[in-house]
N, C-alpha and C positions, 0 to 999 in steps of 0.2 A: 682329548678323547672324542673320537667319533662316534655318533651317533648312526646304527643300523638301521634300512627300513625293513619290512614283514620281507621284502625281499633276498633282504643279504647284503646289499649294496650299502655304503656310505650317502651318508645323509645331510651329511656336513657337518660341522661342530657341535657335540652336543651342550648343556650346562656346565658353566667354567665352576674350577674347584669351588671356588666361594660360595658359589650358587649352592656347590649340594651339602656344605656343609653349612649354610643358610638354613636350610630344609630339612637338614638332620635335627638341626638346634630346633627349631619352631615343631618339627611331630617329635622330641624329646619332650619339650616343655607341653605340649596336648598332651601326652601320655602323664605326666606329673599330676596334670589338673585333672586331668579324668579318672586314674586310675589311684592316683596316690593321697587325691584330696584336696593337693594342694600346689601351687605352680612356685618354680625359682624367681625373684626376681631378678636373676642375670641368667643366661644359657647362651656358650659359646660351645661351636662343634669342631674338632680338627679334624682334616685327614691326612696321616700319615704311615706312607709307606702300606704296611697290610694291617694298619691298625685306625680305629675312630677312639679320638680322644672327647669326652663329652663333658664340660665342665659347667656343674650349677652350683648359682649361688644361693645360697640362704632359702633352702629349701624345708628346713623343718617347719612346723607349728608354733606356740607358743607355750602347748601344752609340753612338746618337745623338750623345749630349750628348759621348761621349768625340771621337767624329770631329770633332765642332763647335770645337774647340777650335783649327782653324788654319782659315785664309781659304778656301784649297780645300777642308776637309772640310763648313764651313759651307754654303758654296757646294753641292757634293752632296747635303747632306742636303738644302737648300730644293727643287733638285730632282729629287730624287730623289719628296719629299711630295710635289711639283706635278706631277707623273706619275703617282703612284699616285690620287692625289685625280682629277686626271681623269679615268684610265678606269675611277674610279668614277662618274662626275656622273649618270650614267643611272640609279642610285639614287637619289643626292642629289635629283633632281628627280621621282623617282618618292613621294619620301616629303611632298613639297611638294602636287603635283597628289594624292595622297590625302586628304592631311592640311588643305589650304586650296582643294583643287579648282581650282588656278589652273599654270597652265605659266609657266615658268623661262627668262625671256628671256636671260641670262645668267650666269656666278658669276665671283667675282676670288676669290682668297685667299693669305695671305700666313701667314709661319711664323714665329717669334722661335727660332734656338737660341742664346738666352743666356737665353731663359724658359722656352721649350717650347710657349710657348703658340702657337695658331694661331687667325685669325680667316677666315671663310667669310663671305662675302656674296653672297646670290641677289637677283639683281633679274628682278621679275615682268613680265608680260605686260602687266600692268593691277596698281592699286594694289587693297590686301588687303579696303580699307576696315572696316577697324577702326580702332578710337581708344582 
């Protein structure tokens, strides 16, 4: 992927794929600790094709995992996350269209609390075109 200058022209190479999904991962996880409370301690970012795969691990609380422990508190906690996660996505997608200059056709995401973990996927406007 090349990189454009204000002018139009090519710039040279711009950030290799790892790089921005280096980028993606670390303002994922700032968004967690800022906005959600509380940070993963793992976060890897994929890009693939017209999609960003974002995977965190062991993201709940402690209060969390306690609540998870019966069918209705599990249930809560999913959404409870899929609520806060939403009316966060206005970032989530701001950090996309900076980061890969492309808009955020959609996001699905889902929660484990018997892991903690949560998986996030944005699917693009158009594919990333990287490989």
């Amino acid at each position: 992927m090349k990189r454009k200058t204000n002018h139009g022209e090519a710039a040279g190479p711009g950030p290799s794929k790892g790089e921005l999904e280096a980028r993606i991962s670390d303002l994922v996880v700032k968004f967690e600790r800022e906005y959600m409370g509380r940070g993963p301690e793992e976060s890897r970012a994929y890009l693939l094709d017209d999609m960003v795969l974002i995977r965190l691990k062991k993201v709940l609380t402690p209060a969390e995992h306690h609540l998870a422990n019966t069918v209705e508190g599990s249930r809560l906690v999913k959404q409870a996350r899929m609520h806060l996660l939403e009316s966060g996505r206005s970032f989530l997608e701001n950090i996309i269209r900076e980061t890969l200059g492309m808009e955020v056709a959609d996001m699905h995401t889902d929660i484990s609390t018997k892991t903690g973990d949560r998986v996030i996927i944005l699917t693009l406007k158009r594919p990333a075109g990287m490989d």
